[in-house]
C-alpha distance (Angstrom), angle and dihedral (degrees) to the residues before:
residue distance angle dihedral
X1 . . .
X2 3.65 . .
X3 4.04 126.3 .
X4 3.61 117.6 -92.2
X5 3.68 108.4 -97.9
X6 4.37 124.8 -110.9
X7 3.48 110.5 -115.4
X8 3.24 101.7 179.2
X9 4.08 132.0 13.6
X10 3.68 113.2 -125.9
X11 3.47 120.5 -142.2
X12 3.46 109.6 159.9
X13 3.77 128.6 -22.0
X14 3.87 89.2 -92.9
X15 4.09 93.9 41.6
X16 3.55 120.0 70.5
X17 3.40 132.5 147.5
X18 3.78 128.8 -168.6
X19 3.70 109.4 -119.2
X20 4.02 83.7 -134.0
X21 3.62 87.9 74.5
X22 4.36 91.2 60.9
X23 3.78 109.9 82.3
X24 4.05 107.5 -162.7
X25 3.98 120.7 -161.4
X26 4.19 116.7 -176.8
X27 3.66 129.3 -156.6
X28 3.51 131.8 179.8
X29 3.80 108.6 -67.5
X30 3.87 125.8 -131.9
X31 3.67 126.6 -147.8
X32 4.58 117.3 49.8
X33 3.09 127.0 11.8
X34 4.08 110.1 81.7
X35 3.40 120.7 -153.4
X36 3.58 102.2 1.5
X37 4.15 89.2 52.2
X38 3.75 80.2 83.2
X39 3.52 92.9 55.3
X40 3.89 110.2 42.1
X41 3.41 137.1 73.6
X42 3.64 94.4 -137.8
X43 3.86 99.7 146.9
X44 3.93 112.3 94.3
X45 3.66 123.0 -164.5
X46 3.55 112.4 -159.6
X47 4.36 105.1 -148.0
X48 4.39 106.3 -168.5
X49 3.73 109.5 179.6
X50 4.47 87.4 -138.6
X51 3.43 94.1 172.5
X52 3.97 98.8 55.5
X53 3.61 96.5 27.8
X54 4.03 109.0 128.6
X55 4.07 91.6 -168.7
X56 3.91 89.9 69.4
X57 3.66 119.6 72.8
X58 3.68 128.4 -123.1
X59 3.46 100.5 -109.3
X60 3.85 98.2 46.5
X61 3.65 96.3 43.6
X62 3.88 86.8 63.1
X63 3.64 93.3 53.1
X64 3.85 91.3 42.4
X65 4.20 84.8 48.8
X66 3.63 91.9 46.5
X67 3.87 99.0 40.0
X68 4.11 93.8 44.3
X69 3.89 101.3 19.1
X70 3.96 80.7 135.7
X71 3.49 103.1 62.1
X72 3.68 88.7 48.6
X73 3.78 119.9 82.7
X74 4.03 139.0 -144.6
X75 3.64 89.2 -80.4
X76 3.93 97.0 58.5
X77 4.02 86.4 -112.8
X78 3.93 114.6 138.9
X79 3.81 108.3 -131.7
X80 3.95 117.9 -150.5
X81 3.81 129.5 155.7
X82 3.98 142.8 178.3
X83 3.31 136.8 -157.8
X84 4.18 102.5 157.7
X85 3.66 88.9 105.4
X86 4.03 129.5 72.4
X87 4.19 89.0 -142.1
X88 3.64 136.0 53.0
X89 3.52 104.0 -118.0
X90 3.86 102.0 52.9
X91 4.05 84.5 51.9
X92 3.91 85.9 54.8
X93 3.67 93.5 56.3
X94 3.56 91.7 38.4
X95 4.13 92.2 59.9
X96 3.67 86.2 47.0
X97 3.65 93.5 45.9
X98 3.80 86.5 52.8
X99 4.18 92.2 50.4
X100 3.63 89.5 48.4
X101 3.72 90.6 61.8
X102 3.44 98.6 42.3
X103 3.81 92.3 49.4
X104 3.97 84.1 43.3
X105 3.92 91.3 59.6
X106 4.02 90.3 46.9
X107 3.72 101.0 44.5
X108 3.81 101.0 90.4
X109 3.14 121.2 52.7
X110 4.40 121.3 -116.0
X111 3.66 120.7 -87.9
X112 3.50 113.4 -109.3
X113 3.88 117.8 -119.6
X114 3.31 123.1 -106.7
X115 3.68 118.6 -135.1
X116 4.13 109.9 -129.8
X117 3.53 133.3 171.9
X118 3.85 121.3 -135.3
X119 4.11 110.2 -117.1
X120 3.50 136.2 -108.3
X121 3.90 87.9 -109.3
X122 3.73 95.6 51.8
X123 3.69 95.7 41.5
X124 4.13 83.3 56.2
X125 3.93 93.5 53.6
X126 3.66 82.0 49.4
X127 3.73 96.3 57.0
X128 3.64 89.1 35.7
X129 3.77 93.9 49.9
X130 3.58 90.6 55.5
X131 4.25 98.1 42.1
X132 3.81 82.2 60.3
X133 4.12 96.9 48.8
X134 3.45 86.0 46.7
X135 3.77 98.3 52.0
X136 4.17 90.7 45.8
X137 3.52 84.0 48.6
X138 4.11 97.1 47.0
X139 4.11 87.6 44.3
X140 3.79 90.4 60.4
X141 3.81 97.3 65.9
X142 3.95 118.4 100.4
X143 4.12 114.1 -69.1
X144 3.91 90.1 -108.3
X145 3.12 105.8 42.7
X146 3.89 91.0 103.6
């Protein structure tokens, strides 16, 4: 009996995405497999239309753009593939392994810097720091040159 079949990939509880939105194409795989390498389309490439996509919000599909824009081509699709595997199915999961992680790294948004100001203790060790370079520096100059 086979597995039950995904139907949708679960990112978080907010992102979902139907798996009718992936569109997978295999070729012939390099790398393991012998023989049969010849023989198998093993090779799955993993096509995502990002830009389009209404399962991904607004927010994180700029992030995902920005972070990944080269991965993505002129037609806004997201272009992944795997080959680590000898059969078809493990390089399925392993493409959507690889866009849960990158949607993973994208999904909050940046902290914001906070502005800080170095101390008056720090800003002495600088000073100091640099009075003693200077002096190892000064002392390294000929023995008349005073």
């Amino acid at each position: 009996m086979a597995p039950p079949q995904k139907t949708s990939l679960e990112v978080t509880p907010q992102i979902r995405i139907p798996m009718a939105e992936f569109v997978f194409t295999f070729a012939r795989s390099s790398g393991p497999g012998g023989q049969n390498v010849n023989k198998v389309n093993s090779k799955a490439t993993l096509h995502w239309p990002v830009t389009s996509s209404p399962s991904l919000p607004d927010d994180v599909r700029a992030r995902f753009v920005a972070a990944f824009g080269g991965q993505i081509n002129k037609l806004g699709q997201l272009v992944l593939q795997s080959q680590r595997f000898r059969d078809q199915e493990r390089n399925i999961e392993d493409c959507l392994e690889k866009l849960c992680e990158m949607l993973l790294r994208v999904e909050k948004p940046p902290k914001r810097r906070k502005k800080t100001r170095p101390s008056t203790a720090s800003k002495q060790r600088r000073l100091n720091d640099k009075k003693a370079r200077s002096d190892v520096k000064s002392r390294r100059s000929a023995p008349g040159a005073d």
